[in-house]
DRENTORKOL-3810 file (N, C-alpha, C; in nm, 4 decimals):
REM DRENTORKOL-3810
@n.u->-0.5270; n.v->-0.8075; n.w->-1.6662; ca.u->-0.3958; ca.v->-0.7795; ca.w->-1.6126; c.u->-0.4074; c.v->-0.7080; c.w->-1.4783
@n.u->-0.4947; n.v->-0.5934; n.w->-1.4755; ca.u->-0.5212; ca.v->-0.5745; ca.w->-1.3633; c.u->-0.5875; c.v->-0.6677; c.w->-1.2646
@n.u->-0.6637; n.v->-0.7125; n.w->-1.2589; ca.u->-0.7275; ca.v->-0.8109; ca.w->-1.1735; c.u->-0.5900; c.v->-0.8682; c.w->-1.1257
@n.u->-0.5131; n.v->-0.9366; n.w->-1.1959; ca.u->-0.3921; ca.v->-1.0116; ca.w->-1.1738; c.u->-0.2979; c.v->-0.9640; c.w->-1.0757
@n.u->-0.2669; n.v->-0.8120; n.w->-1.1123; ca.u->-0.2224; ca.v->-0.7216; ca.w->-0.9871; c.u->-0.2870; c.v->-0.7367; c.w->-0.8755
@n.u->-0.3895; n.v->-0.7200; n.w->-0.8412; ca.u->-0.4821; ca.v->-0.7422; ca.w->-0.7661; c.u->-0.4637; c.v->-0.8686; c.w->-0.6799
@n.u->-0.4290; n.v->-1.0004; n.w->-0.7181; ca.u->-0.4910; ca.v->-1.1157; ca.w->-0.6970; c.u->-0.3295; c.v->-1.1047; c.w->-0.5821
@n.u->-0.2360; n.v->-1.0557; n.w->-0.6871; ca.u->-0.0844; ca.v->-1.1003; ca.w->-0.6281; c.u->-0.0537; c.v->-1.0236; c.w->-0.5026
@n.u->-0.1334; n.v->-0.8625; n.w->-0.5517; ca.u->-0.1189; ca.v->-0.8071; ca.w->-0.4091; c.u->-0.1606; c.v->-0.8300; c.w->-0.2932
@n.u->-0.3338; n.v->-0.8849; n.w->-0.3123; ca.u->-0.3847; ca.v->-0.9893; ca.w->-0.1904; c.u->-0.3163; c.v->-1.1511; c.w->-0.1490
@n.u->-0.2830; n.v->-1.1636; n.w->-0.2590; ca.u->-0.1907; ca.v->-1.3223; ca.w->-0.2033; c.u->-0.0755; c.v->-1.2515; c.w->-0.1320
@n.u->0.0192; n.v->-1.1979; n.w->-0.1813; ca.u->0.1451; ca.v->-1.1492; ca.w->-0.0932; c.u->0.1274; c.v->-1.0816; c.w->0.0451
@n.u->0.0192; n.v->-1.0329; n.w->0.0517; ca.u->-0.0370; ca.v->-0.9906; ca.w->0.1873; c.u->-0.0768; c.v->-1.0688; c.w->0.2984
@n.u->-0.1594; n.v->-1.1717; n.w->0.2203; ca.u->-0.2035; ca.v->-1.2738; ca.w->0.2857; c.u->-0.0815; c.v->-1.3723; c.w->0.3614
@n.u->-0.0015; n.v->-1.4015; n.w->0.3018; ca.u->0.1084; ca.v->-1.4889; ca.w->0.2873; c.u->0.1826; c.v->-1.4142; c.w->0.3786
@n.u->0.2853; n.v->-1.2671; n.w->0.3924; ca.u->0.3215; ca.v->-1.2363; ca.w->0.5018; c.u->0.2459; c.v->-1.2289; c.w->0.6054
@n.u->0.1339; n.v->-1.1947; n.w->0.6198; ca.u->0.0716; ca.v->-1.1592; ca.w->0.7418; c.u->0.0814; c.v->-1.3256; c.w->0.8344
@n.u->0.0326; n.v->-1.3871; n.w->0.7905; ca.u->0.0166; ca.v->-1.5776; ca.w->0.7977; c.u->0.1722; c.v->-1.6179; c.w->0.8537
@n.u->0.2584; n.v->-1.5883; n.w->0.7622; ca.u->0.3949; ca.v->-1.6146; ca.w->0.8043; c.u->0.4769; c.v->-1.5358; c.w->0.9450
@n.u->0.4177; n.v->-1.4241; n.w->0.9400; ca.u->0.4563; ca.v->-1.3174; ca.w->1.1030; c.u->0.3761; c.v->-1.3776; c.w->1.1473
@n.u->0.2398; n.v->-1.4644; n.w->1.1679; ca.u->0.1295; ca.v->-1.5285; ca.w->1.3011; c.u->0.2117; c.v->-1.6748; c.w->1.3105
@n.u->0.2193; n.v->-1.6588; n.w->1.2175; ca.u->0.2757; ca.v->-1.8481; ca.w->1.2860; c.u->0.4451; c.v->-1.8657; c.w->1.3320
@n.u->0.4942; n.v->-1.7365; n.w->1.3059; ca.u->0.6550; ca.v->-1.7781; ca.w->1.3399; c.u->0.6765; c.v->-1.6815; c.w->1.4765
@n.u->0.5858; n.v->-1.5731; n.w->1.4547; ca.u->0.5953; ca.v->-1.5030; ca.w->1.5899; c.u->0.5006; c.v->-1.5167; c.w->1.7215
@n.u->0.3879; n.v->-1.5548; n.w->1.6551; ca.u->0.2433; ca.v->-1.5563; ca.w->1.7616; c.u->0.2223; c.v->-1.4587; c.w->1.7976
@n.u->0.1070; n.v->-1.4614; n.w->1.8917; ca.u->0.0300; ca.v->-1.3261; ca.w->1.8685; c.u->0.0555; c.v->-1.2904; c.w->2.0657
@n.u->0.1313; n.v->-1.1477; n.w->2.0161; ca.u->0.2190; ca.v->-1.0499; ca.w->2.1626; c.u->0.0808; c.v->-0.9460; c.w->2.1128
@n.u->0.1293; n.v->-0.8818; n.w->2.2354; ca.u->0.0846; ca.v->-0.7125; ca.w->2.2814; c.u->0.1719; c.v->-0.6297; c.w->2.1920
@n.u->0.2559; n.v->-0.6864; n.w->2.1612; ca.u->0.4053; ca.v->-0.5586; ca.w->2.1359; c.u->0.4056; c.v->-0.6437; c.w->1.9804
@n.u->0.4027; n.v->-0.5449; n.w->1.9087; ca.u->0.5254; ca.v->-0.5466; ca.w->1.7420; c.u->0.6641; c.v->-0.5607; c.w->1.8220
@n.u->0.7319; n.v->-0.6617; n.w->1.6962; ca.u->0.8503; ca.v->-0.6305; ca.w->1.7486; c.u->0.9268; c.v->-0.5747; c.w->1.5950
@n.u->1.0294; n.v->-0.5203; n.w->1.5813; ca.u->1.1007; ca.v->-0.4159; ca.w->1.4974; c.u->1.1157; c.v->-0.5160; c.w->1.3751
@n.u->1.1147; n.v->-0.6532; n.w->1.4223; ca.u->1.1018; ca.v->-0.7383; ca.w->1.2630; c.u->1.0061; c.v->-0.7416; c.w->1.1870
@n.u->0.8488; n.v->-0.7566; n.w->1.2700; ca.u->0.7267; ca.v->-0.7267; ca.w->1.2044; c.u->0.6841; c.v->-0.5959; c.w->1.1677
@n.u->0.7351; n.v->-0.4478; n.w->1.2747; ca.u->0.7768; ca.v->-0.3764; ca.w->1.2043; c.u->0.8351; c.v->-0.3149; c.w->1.0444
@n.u->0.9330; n.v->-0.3730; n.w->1.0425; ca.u->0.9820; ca.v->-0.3796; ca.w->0.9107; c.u->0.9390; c.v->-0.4577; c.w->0.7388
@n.u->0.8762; n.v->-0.5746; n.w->0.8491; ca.u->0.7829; ca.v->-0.6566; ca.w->0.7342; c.u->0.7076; c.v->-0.5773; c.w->0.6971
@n.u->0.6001; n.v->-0.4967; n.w->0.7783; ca.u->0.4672; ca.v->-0.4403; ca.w->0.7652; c.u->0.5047; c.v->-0.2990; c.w->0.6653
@n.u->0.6494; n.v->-0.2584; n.w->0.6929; ca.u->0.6873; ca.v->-0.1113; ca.w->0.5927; c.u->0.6446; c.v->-0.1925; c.w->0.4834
@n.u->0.7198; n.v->-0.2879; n.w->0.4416; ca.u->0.7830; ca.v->-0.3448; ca.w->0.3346; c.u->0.6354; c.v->-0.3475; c.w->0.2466
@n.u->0.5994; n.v->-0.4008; n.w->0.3652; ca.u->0.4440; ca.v->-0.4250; ca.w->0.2537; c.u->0.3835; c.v->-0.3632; c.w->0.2533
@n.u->0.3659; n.v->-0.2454; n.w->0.3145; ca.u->0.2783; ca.v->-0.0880; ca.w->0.2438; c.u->0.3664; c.v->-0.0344; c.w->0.1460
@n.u->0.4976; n.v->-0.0324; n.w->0.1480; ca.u->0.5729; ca.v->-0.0384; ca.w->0.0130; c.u->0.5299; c.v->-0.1427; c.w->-0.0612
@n.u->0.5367; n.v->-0.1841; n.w->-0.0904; ca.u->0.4880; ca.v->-0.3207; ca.w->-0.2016; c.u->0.3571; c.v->-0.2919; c.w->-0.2313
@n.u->0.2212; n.v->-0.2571; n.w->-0.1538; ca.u->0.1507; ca.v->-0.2446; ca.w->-0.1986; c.u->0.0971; c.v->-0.1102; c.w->-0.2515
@n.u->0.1668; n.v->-0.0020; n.w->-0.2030; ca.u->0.1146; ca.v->0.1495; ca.w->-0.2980; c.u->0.1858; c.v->0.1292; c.w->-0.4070
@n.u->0.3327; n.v->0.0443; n.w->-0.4058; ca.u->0.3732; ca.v->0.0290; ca.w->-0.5407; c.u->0.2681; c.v->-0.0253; c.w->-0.6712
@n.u->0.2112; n.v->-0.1628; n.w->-0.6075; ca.u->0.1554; ca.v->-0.2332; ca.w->-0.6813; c.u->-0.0115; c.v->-0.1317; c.w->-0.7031
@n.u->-0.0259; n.v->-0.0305; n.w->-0.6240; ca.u->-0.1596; ca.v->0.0338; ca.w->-0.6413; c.u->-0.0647; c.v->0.1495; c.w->-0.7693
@n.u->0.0073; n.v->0.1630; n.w->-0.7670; ca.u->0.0751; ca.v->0.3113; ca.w->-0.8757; c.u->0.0541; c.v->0.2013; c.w->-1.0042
@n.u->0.1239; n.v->0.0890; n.w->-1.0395; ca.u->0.0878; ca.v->-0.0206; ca.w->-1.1243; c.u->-0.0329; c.v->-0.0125; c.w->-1.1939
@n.u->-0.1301; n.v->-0.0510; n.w->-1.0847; ca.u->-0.2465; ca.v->-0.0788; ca.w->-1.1217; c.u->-0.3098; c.v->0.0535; c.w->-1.1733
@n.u->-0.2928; n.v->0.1607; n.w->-1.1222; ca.u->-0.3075; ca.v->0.3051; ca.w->-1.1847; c.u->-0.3339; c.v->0.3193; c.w->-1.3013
@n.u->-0.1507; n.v->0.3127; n.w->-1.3294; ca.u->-0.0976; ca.v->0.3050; ca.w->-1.4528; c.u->-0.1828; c.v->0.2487; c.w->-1.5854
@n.u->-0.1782; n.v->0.1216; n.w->-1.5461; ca.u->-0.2450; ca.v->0.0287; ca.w->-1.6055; c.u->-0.4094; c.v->0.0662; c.w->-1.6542
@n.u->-0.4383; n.v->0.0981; n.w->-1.5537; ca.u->-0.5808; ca.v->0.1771; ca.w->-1.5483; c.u->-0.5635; c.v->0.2906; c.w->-1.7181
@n.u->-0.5314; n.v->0.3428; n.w->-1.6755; ca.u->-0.4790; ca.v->0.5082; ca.w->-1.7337; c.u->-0.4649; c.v->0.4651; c.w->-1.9055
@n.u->-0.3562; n.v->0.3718; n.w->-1.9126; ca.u->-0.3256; ca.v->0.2909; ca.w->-2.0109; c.u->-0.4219; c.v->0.2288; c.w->-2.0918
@n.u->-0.5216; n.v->0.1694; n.w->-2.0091; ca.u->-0.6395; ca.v->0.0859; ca.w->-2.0839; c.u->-0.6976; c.v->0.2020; c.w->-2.0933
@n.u->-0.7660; n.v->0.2839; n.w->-2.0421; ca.u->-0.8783; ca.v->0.3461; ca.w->-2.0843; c.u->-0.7883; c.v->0.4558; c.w->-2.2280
@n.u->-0.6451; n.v->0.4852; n.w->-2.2695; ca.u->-0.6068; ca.v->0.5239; ca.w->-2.3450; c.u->-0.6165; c.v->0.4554; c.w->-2.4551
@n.u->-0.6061; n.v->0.3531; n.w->-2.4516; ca.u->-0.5974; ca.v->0.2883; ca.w->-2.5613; c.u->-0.7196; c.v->0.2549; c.w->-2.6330
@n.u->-0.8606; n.v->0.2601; n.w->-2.4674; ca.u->-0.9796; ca.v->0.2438; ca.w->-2.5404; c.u->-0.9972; c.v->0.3295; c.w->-2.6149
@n.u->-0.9401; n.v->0.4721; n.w->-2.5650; ca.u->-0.9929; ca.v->0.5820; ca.w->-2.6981; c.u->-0.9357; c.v->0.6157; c.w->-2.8209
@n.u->-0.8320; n.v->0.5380; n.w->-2.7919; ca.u->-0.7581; ca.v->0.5585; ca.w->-2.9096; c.u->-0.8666; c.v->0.4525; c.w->-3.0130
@n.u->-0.8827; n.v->0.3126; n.w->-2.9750; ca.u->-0.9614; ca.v->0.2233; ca.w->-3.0563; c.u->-1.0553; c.v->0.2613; c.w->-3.1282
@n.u->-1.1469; n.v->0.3493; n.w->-3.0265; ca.u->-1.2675; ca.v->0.3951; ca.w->-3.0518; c.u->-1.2611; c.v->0.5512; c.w->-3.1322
@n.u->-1.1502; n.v->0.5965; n.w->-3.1318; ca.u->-1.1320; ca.v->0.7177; ca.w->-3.2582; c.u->-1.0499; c.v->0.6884; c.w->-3.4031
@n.u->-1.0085; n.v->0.5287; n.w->-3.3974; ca.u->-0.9785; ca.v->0.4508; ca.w->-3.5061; c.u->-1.1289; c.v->0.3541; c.w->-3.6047
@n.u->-1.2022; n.v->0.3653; n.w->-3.4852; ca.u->-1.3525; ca.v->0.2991; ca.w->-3.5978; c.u->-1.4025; c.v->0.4003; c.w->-3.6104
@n.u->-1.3984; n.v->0.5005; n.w->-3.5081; ca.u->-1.4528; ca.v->0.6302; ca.w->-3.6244; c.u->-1.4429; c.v->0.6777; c.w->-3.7584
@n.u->-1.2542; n.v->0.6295; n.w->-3.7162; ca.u->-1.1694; ca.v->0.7084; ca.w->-3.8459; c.u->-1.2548; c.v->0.6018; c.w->-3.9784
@n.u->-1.2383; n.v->0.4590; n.w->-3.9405; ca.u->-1.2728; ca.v->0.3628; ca.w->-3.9972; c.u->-1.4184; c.v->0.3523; c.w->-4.0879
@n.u->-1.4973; n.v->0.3988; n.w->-3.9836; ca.u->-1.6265; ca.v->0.4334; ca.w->-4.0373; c.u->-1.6384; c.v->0.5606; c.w->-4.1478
@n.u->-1.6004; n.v->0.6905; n.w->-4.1232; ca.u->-1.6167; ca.v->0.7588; ca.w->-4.2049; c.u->-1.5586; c.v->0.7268; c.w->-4.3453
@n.u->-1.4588; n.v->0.6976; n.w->-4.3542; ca.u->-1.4307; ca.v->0.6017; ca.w->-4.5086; c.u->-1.4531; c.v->0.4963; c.w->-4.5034
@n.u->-1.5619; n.v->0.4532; n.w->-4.4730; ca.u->-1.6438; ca.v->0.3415; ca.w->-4.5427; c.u->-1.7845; c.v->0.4359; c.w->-4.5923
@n.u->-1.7707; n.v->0.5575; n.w->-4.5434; ca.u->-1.9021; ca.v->0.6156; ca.w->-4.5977; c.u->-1.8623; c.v->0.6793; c.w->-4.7202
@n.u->-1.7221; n.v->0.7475; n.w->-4.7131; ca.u->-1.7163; ca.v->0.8502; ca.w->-4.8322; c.u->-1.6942; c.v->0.6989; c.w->-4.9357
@n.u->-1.6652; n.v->0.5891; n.w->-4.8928; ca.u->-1.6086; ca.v->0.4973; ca.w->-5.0081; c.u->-1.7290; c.v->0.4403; c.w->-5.0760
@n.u->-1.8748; n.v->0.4529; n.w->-5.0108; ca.u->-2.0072; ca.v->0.4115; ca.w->-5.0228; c.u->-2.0505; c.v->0.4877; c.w->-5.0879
@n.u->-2.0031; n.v->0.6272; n.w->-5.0632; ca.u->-2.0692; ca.v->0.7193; ca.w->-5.1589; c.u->-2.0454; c.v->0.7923; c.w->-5.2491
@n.u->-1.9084; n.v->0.6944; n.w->-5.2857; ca.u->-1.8276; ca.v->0.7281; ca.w->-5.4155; c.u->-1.8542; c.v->0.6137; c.w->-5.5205
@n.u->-1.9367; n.v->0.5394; n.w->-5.4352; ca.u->-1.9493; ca.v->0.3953; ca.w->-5.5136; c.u->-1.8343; c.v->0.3008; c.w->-5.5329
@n.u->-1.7463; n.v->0.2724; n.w->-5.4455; ca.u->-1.6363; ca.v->0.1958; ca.w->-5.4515; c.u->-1.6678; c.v->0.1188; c.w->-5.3149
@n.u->-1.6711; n.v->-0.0147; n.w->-5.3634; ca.u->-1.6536; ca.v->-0.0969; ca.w->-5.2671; c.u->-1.6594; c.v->-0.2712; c.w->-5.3123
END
């Protein structure tokens, strides 16, 4: 999922930047439209970096949660081994 963030934030980047070279060509001067494109997409992309954060934060929570559920998992399979039930 992350990767995916990833892929969309480099395609959408790619894709405006491509679209301001070929409709404007290449000046000395920004003009206040490419300006505004270029906010847009450092907005768009710290958004999509807070996302990916998130996401981050999220997976590695859940890894520990997993991994303190086969713990849980494991220790009653021992007391159940060594109660003789199984």
């Amino acid at each position: 999922m992350i990767g995916k963030l990833r892929n969309v934030a480099l395609v959408t980047l790619v894709c405006v930047f491509g679209v301001g070279l070929v409709t404007t060509g290449c000046t000395r001067r920004v003009s206040e439209e490419q300006m505004r494109a270029m906010e847009e997409l450092q907005s768009s992309i710290e958004s999509l970096k807070r996302q990916i954060r998130d996401c981050e934060q999220e997976q590695a929570r859940l890894k520990r949660e997993i991994n303190q559920k086969k713990d849980e998992l494991a220790s009653i399979q021992r007391d159940l081994d060594a109660m003789g039930i199984r």
